[in-house]
VOPAGU-2260 file (C-alpha; in pm, 1 decimal, decimal comma):
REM VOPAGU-2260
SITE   aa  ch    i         X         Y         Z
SITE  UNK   A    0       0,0       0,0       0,0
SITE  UNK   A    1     252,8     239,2      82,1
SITE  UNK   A    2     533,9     166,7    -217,2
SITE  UNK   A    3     539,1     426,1    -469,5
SITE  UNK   A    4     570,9     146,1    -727,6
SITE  UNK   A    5     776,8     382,7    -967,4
SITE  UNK   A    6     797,3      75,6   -1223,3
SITE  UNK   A    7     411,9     163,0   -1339,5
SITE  UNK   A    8     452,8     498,6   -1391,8
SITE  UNK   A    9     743,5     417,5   -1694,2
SITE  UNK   A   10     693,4     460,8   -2056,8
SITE  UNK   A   11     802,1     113,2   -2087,9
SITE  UNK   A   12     683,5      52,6   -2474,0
SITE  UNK   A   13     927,6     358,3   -2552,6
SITE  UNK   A   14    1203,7     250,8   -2413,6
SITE  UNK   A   15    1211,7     450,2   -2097,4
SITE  UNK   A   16    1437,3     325,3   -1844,6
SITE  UNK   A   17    1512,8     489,8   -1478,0
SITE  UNK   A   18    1873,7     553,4   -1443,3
SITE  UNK   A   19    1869,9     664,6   -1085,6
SITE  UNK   A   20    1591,7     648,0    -766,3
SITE  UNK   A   21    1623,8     902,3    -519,8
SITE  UNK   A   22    1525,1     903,5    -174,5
SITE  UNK   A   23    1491,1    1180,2      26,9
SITE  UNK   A   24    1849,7    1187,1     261,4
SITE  UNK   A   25    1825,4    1105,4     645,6
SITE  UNK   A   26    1873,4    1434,6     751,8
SITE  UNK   A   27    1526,1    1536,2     577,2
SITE  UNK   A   28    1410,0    1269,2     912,4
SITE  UNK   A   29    1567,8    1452,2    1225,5
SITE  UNK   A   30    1324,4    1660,5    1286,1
SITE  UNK   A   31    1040,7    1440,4    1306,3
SITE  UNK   A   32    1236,1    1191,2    1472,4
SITE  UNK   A   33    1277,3    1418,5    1789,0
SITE  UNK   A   34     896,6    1529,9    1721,9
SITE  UNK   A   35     834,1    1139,5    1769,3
SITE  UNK   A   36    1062,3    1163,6    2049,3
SITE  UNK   A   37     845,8    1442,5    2197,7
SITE  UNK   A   38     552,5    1238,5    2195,3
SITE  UNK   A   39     663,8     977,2    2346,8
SITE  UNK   A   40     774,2    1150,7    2633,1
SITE  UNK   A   41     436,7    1256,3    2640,9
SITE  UNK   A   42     290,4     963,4    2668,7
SITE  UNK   A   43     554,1     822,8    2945,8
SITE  UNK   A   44     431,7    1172,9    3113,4
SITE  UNK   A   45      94,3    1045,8    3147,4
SITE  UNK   A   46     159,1     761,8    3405,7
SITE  UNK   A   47     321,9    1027,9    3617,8
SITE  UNK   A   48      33,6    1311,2    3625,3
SITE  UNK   A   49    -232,5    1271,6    3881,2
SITE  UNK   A   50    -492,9     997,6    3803,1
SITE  UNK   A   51    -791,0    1296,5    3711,0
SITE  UNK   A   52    -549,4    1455,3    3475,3
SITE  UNK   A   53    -334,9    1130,3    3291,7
SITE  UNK   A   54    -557,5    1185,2    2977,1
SITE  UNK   A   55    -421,6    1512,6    2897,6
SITE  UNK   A   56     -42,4    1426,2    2826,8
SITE  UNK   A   57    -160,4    1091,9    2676,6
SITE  UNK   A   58    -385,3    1308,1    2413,4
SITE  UNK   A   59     -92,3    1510,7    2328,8
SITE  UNK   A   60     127,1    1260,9    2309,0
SITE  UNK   A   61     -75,0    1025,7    2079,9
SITE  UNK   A   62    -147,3    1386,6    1898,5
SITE  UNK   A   63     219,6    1456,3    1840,0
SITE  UNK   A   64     344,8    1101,2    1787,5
SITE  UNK   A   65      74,6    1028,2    1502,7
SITE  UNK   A   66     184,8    1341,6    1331,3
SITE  UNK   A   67     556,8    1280,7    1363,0
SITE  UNK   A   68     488,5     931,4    1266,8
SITE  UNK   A   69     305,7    1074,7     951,8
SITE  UNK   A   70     568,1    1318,2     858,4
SITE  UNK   A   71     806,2    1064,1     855,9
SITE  UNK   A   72     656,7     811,4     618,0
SITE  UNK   A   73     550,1    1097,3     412,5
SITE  UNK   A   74     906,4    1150,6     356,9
SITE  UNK   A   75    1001,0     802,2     272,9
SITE  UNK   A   76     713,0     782,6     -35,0
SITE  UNK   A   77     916,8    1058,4    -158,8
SITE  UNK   A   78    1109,9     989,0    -462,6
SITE  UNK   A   79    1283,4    1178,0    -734,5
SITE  UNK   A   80    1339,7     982,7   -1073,6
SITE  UNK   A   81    1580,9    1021,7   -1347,1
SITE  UNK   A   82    1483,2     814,7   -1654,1
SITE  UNK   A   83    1659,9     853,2   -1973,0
SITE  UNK   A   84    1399,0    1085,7   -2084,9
SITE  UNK   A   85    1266,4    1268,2   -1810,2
SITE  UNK   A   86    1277,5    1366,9   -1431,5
SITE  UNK   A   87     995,3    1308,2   -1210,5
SITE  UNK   A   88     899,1    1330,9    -885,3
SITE  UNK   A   89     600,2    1085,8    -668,3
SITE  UNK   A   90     497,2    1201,0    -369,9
SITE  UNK   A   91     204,6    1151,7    -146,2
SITE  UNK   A   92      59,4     882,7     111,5
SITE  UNK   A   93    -306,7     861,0      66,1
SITE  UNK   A   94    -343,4    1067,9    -244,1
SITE  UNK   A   95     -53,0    1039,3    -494,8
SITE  UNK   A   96     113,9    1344,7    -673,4
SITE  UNK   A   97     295,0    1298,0    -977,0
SITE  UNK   A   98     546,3    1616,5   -1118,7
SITE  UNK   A   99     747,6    1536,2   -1471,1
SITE  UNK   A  100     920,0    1773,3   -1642,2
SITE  UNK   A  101    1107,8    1608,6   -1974,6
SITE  UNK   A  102    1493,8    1664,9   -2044,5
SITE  UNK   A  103    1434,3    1925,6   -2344,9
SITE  UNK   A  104    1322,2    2178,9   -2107,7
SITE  UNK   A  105    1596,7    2154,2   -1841,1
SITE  UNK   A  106    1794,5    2494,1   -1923,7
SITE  UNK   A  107    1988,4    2493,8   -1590,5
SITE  UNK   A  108    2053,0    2280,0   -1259,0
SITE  UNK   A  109    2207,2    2415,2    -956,9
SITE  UNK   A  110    2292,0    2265,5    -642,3
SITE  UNK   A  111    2301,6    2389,4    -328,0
SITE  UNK   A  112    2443,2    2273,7     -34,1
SITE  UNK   A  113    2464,7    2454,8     287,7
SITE  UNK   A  114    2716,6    2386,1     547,0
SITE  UNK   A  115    2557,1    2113,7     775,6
SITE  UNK   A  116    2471,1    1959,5     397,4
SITE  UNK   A  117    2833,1    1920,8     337,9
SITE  UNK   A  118    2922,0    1783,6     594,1
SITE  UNK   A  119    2648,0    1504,1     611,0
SITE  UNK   A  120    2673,4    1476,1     244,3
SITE  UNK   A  121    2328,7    1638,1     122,5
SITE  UNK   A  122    2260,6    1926,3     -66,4
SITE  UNK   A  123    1875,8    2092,0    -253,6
SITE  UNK   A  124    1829,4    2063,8    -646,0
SITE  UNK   A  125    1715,4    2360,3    -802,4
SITE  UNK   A  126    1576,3    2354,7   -1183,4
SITE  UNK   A  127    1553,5    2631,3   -1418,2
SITE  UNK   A  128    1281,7    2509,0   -1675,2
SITE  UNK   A  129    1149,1    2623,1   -1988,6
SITE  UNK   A  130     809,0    2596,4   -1817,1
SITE  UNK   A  131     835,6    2601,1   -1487,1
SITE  UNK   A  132     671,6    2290,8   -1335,3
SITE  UNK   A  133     463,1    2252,5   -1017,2
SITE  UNK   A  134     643,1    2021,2    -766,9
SITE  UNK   A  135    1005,2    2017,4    -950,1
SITE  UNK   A  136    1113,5    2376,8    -907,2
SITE  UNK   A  137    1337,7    2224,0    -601,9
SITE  UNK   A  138    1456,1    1936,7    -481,3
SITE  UNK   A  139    1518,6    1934,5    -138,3
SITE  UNK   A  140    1775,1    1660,9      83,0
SITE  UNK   A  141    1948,7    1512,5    -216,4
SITE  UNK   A  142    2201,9    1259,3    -113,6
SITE  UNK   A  143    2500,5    1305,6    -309,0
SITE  UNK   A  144    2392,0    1626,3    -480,2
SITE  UNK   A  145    2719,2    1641,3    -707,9
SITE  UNK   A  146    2739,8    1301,4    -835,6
SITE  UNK   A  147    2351,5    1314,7    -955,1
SITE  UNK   A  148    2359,1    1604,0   -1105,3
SITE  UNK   A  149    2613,7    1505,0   -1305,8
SITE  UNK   A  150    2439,4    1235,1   -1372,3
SITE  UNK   A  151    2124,4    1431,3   -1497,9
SITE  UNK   A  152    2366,4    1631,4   -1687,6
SITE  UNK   A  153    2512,8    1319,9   -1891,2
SITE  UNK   A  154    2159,5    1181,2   -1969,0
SITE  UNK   A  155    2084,2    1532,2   -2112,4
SITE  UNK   A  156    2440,7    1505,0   -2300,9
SITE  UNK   A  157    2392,7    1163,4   -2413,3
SITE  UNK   A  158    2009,1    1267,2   -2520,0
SITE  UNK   A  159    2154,8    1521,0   -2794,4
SITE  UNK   A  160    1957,9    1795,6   -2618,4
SITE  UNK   A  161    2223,0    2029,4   -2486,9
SITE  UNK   A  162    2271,9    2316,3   -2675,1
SITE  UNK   A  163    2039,6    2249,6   -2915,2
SITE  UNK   A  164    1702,6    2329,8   -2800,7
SITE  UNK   A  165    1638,0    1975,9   -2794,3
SITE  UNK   A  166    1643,0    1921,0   -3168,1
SITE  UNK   A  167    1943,3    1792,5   -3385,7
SITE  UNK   A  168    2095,3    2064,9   -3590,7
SITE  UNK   A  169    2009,9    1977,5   -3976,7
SITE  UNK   A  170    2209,0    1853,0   -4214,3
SITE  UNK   A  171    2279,4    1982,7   -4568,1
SITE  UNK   A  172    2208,3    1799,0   -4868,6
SITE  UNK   A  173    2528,2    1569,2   -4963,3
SITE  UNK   A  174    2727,6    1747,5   -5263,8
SITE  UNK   A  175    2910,5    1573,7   -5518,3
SITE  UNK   A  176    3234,3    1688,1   -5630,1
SITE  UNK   A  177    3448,6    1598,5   -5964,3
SITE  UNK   A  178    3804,3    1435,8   -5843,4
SITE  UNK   A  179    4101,0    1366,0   -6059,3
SITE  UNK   A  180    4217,8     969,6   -6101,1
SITE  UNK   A  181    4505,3     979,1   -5887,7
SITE  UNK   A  182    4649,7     655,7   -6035,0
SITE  UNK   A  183    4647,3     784,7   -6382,3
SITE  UNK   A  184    4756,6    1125,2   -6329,3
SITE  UNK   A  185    4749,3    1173,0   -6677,9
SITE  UNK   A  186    4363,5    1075,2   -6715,6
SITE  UNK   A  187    4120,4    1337,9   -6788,8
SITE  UNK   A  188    3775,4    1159,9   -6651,9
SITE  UNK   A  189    3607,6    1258,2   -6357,4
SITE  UNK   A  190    3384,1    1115,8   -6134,9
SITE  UNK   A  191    3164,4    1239,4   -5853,2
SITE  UNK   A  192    3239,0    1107,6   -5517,6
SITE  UNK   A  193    3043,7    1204,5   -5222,7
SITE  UNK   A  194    3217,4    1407,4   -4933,1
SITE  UNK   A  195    3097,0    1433,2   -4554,2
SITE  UNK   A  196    2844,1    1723,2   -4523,0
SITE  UNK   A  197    3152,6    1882,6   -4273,2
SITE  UNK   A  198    3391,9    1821,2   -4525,8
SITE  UNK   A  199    3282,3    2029,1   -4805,8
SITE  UNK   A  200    3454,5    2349,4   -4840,9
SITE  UNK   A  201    3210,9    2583,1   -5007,1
């Protein structure tokens, strides 16, 4: 019930493939762990209190531990996908959100790490889009920030879309071009032959 199941949400019949799953970095956790913490104490509170009043700390407690306990499995669902021809993110624990935002309209990643993120080895992705999606703006708790975006940056490479506006720049009409027998350098017949587009020189 609660696995994101990001296998069914691939374009498997065109070849989609996920190159890297990314799950939200344990630091995103502390602070509803000690929330959790919190409520426990809470509830340990209650068998201390006078007998008339034991229901208040246990009703807190319950209150804060359920919501601790909700935060933190809301941040396990989360994942961030890189497939070979998208990103997208899956989020959600009753209802499911879904933000995609292809490769062709990633202009610019940056990565962000502040100083307890380098040291614990987590940093925030931020994409500039050609249209700005809902959900993917940022990226927060990334483990191993520089590594993946690297990695998005090589599927973009690899993807012919860098640089190019997503589209592969055209290519002339091949030209043929008379050339001199070189093995009869005495021969006046010609014959087209049919040079790379790149190595015709006007």
């Amino acid at each position: 019930m609660f696995d994101p199941r990001i296998d069914r949400h691939l374009i498997a019949d065109q070849g989609e493939v996920v190159i890297d799953e990314v799950r939200k970095h344990w630091a995103a956790l502390v602070s509803a762990v000690l929330e959790l913490c919190g409520g426990i104490v809470l509830l340990l509170l209650s068998g201390f209190v006078p007998v008339e009043a034991w229901w208040l700390p246990f009703t807190l407690g319950t209150a804060v531990a359920a919501h601790a306990g909700w935060r933190i499995l809301d941040r396990r669902l989360d994942r961030f996908v890189i497939t070979n021809m998208r990103v997208f993110r899956v989020h959600g624990i009753l209802s499911q959100r879904i933000a995609t935002m292809p490769l062709a309209r990633i202009l610019d990643i940056s990565v962000h790490k502040p100083f307890i993120g380098r040291i614990l080895g987590y940093g925030h992705f931020v994409f500039e889009s050609a249209a700005q999606e809902q959900g993917l703006r940022e990226i927060r708790f990334v483990g191993s920030p520089t590594q993946r975006g690297l990695t998005i940056q090589r599927v973009i490479q690899r993807s012919g879309l860098r640089g190019s506006g997503g589209r592969q720049p055209e290519r002339p009409p091949q030209q043929s071009l008379p050339y001199r027998d070189a093995l009869d350098p005495q021969s006046t017949q010609t014959a087209p032959i049919d040079l790379p587009w790149w190595r015709v020189d006007g």
